[in-house]
C-alpha positions as CSV (number, residue, x, y, z in Angstrom):
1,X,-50.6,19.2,1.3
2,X,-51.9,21.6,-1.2
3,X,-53.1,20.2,-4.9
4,X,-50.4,22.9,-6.5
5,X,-47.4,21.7,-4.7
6,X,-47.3,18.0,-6.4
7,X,-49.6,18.8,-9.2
8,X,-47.3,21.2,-11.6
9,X,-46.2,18.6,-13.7
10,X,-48.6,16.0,-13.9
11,X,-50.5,17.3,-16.8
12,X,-47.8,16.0,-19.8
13,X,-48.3,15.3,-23.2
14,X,-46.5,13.4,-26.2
15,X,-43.7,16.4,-25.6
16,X,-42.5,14.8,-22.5
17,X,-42.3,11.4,-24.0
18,X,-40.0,13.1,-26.7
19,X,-38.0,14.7,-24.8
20,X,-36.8,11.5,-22.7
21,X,-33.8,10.7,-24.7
22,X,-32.3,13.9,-23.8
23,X,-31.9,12.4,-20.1
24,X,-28.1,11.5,-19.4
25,X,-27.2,8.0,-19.3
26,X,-27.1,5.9,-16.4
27,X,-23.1,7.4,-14.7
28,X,-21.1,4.6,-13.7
29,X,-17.6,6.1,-12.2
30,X,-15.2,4.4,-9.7
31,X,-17.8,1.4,-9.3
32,X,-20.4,3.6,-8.4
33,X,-24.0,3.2,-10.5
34,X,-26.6,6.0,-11.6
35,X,-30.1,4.5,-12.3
36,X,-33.3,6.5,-13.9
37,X,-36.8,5.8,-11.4
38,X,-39.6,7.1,-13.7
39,X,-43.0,6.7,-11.6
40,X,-46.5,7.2,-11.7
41,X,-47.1,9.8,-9.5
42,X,-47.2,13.6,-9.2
43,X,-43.9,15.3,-7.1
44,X,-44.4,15.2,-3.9
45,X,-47.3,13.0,-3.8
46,X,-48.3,11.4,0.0
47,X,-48.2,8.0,0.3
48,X,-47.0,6.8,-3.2
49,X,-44.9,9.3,-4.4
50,X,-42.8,9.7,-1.1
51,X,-42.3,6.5,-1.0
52,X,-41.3,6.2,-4.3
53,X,-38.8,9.1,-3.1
54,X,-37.7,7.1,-0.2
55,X,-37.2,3.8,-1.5
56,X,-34.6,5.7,-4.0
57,X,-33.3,6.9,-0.6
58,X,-32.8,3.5,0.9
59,X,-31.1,2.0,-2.1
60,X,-28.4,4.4,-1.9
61,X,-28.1,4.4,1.9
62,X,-28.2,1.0,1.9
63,X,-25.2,0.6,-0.9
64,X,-23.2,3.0,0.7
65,X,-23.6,5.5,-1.9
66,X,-22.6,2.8,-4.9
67,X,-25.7,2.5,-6.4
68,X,-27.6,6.2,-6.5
69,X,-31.2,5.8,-7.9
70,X,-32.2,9.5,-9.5
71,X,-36.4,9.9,-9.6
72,X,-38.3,11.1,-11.9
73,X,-41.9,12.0,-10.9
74,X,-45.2,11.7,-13.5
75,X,-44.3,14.1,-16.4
76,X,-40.8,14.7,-15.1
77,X,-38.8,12.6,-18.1
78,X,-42.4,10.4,-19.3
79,X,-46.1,10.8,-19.0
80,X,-47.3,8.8,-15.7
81,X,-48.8,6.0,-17.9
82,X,-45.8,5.7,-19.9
83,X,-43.6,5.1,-17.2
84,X,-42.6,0.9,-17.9
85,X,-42.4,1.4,-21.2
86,X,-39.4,4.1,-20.7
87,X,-37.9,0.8,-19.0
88,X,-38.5,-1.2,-21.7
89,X,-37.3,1.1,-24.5
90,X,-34.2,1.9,-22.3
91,X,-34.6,5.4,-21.3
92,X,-34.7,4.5,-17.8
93,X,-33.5,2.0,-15.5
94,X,-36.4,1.6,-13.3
95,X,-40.2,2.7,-12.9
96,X,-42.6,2.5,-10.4
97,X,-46.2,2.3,-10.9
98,X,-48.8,0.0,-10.6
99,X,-49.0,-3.2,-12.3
100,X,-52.8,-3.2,-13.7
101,X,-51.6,-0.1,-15.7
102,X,-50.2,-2.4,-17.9
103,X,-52.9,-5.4,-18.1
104,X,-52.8,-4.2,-22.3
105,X,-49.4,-5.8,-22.2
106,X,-50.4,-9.0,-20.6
107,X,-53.9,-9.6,-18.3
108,X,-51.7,-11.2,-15.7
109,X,-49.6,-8.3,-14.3
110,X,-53.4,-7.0,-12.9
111,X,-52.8,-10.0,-10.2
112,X,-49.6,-8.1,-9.2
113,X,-52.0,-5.4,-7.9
114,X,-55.4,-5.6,-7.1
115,X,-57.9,-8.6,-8.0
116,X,-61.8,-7.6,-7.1
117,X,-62.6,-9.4,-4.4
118,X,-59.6,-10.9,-4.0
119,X,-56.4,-10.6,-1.6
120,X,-56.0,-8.4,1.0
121,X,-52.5,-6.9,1.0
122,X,-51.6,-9.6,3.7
123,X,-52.8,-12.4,1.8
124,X,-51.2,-11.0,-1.8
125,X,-47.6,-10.3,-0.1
126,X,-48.0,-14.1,0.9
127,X,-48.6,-15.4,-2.7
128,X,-46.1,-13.3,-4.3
129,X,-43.1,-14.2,-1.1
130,X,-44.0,-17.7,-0.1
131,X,-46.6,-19.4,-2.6
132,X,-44.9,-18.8,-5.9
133,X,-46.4,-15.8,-7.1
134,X,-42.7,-13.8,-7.7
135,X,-41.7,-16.7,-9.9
136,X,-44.8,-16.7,-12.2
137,X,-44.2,-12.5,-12.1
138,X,-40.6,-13.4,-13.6
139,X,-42.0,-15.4,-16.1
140,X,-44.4,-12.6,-17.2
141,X,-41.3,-9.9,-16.9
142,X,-39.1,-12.0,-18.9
143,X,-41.2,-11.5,-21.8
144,X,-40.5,-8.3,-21.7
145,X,-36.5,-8.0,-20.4
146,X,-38.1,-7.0,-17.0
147,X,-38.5,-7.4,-13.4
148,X,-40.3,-6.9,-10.8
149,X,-40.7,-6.0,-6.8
150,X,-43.7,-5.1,-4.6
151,X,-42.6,-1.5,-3.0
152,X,-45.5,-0.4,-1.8
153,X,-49.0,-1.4,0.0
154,X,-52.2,0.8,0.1
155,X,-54.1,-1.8,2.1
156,X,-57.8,-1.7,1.0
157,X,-59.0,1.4,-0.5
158,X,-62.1,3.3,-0.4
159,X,-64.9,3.0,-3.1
160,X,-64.4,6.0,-4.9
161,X,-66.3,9.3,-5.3
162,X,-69.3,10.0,-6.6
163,X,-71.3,13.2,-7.5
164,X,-74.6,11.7,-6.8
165,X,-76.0,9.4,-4.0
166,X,-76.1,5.3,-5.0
167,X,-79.2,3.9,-4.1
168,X,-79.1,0.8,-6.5
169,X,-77.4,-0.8,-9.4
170,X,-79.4,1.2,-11.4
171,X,-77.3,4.3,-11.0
172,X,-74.6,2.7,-11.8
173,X,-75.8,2.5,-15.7
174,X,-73.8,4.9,-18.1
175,X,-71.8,6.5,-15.1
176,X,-68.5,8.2,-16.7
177,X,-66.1,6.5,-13.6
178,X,-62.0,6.2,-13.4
179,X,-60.6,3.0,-12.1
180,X,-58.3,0.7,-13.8
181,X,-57.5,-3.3,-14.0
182,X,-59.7,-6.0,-13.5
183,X,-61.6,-3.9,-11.5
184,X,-62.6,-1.3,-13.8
185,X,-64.3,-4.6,-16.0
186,X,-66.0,-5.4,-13.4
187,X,-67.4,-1.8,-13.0
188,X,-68.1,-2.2,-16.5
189,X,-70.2,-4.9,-16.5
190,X,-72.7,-3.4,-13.3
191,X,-73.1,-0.4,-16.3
192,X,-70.5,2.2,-16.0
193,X,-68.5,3.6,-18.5
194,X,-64.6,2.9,-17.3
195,X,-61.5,4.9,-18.5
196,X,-58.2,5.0,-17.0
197,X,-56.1,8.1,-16.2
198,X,-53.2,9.0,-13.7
199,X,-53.5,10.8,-10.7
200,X,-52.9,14.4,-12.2
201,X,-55.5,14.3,-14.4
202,X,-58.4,12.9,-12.5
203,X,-59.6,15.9,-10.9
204,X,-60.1,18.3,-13.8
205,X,-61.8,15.7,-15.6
206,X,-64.5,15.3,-12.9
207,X,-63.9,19.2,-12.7
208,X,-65.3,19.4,-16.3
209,X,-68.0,16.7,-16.1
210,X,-66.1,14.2,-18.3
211,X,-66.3,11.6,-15.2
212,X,-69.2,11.2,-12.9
213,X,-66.8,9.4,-10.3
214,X,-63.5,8.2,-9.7
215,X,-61.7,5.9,-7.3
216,X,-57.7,6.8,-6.7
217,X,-56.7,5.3,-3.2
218,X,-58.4,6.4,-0.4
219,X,-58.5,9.7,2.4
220,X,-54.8,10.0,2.7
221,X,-54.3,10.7,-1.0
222,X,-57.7,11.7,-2.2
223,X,-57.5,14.5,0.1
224,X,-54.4,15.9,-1.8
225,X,-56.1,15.7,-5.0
226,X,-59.0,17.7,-3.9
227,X,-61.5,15.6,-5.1
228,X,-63.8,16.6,-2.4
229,X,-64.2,20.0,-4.2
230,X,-65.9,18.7,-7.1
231,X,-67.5,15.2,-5.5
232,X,-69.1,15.0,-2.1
233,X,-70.4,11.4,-1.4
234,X,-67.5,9.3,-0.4
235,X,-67.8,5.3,-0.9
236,X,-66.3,2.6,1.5
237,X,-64.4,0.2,1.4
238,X,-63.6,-0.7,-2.0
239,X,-64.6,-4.4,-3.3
240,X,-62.2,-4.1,-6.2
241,X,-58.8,-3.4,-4.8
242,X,-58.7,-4.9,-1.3
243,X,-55.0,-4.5,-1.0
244,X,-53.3,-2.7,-3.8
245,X,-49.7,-3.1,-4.4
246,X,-47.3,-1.1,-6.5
247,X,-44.7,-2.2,-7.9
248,X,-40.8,-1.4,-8.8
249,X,-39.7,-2.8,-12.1
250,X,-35.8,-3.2,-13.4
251,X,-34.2,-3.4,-16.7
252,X,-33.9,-6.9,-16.0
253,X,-30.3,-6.8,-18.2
254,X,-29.2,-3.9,-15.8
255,X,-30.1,-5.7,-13.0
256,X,-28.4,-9.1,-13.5
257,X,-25.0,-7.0,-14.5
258,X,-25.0,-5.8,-10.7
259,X,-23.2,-7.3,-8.1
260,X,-25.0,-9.5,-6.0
261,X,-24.8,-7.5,-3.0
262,X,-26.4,-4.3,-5.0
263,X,-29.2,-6.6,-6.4
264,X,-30.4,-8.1,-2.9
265,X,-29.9,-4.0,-1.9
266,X,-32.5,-3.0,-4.3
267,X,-34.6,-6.5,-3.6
268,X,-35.0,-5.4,0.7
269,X,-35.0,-2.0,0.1
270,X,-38.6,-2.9,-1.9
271,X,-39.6,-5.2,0.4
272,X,-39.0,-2.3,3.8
273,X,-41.3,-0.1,1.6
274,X,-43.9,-1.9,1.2
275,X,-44.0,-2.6,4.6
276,X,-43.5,1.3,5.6
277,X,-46.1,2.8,3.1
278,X,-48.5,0.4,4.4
279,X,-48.1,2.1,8.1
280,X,-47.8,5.5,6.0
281,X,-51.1,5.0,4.6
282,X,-53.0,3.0,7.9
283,X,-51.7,5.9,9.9
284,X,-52.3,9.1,7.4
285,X,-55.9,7.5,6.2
286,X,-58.0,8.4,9.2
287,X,-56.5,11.9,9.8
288,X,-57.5,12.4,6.1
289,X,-61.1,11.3,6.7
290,X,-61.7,13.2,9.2
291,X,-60.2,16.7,7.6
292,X,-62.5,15.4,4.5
293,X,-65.9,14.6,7.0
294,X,-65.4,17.7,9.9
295,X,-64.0,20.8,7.0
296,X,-65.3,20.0,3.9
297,X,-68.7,18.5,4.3
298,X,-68.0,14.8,2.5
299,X,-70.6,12.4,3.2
300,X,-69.1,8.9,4.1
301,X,-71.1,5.9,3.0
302,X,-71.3,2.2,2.5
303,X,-71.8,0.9,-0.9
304,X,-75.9,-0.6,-1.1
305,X,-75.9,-4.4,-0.7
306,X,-77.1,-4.8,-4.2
307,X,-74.3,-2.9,-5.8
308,X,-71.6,-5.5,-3.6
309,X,-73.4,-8.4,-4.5
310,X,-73.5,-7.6,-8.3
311,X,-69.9,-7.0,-7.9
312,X,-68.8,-9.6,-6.8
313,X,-71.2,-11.6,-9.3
314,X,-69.3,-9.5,-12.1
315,X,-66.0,-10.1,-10.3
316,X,-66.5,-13.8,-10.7
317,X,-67.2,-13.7,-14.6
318,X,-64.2,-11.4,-14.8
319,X,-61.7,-13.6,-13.0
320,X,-63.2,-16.8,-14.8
321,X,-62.7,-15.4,-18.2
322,X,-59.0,-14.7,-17.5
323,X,-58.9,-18.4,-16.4
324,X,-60.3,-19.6,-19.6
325,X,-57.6,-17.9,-21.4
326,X,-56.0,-19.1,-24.2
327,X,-52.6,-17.4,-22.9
328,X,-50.9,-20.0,-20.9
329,X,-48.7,-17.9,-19.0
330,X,-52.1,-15.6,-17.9
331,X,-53.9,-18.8,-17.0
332,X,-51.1,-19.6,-15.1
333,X,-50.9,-16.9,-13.6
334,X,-54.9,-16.8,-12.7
335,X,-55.1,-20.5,-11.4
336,X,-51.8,-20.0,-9.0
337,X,-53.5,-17.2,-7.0
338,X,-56.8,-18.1,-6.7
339,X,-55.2,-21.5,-5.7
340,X,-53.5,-19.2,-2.8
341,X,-56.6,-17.4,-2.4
342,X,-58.9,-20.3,-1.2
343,X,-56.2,-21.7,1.2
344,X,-55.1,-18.2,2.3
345,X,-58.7,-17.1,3.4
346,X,-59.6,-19.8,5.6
347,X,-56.1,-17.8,8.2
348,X,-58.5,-14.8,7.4
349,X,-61.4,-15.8,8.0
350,X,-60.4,-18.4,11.6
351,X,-58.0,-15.4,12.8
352,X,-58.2,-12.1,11.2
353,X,-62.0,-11.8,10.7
354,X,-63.4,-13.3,13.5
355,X,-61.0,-11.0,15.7
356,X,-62.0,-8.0,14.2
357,X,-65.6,-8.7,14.9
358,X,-65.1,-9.6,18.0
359,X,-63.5,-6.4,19.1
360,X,-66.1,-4.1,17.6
361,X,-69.0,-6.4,19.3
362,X,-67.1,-6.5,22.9
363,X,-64.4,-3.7,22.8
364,X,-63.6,0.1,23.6
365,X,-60.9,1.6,25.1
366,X,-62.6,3.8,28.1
């Protein structure tokens, strides 16, 4: 997929905010419901923005055509960064994004995401389903007349580009780098200096030399966004977002006022996707690498051992700050999943890990 094809309307402005009133309402004819999906992402984008596409799709399958979810992509009715608060100020009925992009609204939707160091995408989808992390994620949404769903799973993503080589945690001082959340404080204490943008705009800012570097996801949609024409040392794997999740987030008034059936529609239908853009992004990332390594020259390489070990030293100050806060609801929210954390990594660690070490020690296919 070319950069032009998804890319032609994620540069957006204040103009695109304004114009959102000027959607139609939400139709509602004959019992049958019209909701408003804003998202994040560029049209047409792999991965996240296809499945934002398809989960749309599988509501209104699933409902028989009663409930018809209309999407929006990045600049479409709202800038990308915008997108929940077209939920909350009722222009749409639904966005999907990533929770971290919100962290200004309250520290604890970052958990919802991607924690550095933390939970692999197995471990988080555990919390959230089976260890009371979806009831604490009410409690934050209710604040806001909100809630929300995991719809999609990146797995753990790669480090990020960068336009030099890093040989220590020295280069890391005053580097101009995109990544959001917790993560992006974390970068910030090894030295760099962090900013957040959405996925259409990354490129032309390392284009123009405002960012040294910038992490998105990994091969699958990196590859689309052509950063390989402007960066060529590629970083693996990430330490700050092991197992990203996105998120779908309802009017949470809109929501309740569906029939039951509807709302466990839209609740499954999340759950399928995150499950499916998981295998869309295990099986799409290694094809991407390999167009990114063999045709455009990117050099693949592992972070140095003292730039993980002063991230995760910096990871632990971050994450111990936002348990010392003075929010209840975020210290909550903070003590509940590292409480998962520590009993969910021992599984990792007796079964997943040891596995996986095993098999590239002992085991090839022929």
């Amino acid at each position: 997929m070319k950069r032009r094809e998804f890319l032609t309307t994620a540069a957006v402005g204040a103009a695109a905010a304004a114009t959102a009133s000027s959607f139609p309402t939400p139709a509602i004819s004959q019992g049958r419901i019209e909701m408003r999906m804003v998202t994040s992402w560029p049209k047409n984008f792999p991965g996240l923005g296809v499945g934002a596409e398809r989960l749309a799709k599988r509501i209104n399958d699933m409902s028989g055509g009663r409930l018809t979810v209309r999407v929006f992509a990045a600049g479409e009715m709202v800038p990308a960064l915008q997108a929940l608060d077209a939920v909350l100020g009722g222009s749409a009925e639904m966005s999907h994004a990533a929770a971290y992009y919100w962290q200004g609204k309250s520290t604890a939707l970052s958990f919802f995401t991607g924690v550095p160091y933390g939970m692999t995408s197995r471990e988080l989808a555990a919390w959230v389903r089976f260890m009371g992390g979806q009831q604490i994620w009410d409690e934050i949404y209710d604040k806001f007349g909100a809630k929300g769903f995991l719809s999609g799973d990146t797995g753990t993503q790669a480090g990020g580009w960068f336009k030099k080589e890093l040989t220590s945690v020295a280069d890391i001082r005053g580097l101009k780098f995109r990544t959001p959340g917790l993560g992006g404080q974390t970068w910030q204490k090894l030295g760099a200096s962090v900013t957040n943008l959405a996925a259409g705009e990354i490129f032309q800012a390392l284009q123009s030399g405002a960012l040294d570097a910038a992490e998105f996801v990994g091969p699958y949609n990196d590859l689309a966004l052509g950063f390989h024409q402007v960066a060529k040392n590629y970083y693996f794997p990430s330490f700050i977002e092991p197992g990203l999740a996105t998120e779908l987030v309802v009017d949470k008034k809109k929501f309740l006022a569906l029939p039951s059936d509807l709302q466990a529609i839209i609740e499954n239908a999340c759950q399928a996707e995150y499950d499916h853009v998981a295998s869309d992004f295990y099986a799409n990332d290694p094809i991407a690498l390999k167009t990114l390594v063999d045709n455009h020259g990117v050099k693949v390489h592992a972070f140095p051992e003292d730039i993980l070990k002063a991230g995760a030293d910096a990871a632990r100050e971050v994450i111990a700050a936002v348990r010392s806060s003075n929010d209840p609801l975020v210290k909550k929210t903070a003590e509940s999943y590292v409480a998962a954390f520590n009993t969910l990594r021992t599984r990792t660690r007796a079964v997943d890990s040891a596995y996986l070490i095993a098999r590239e020690k002992y085991f090839t296919f022929g």
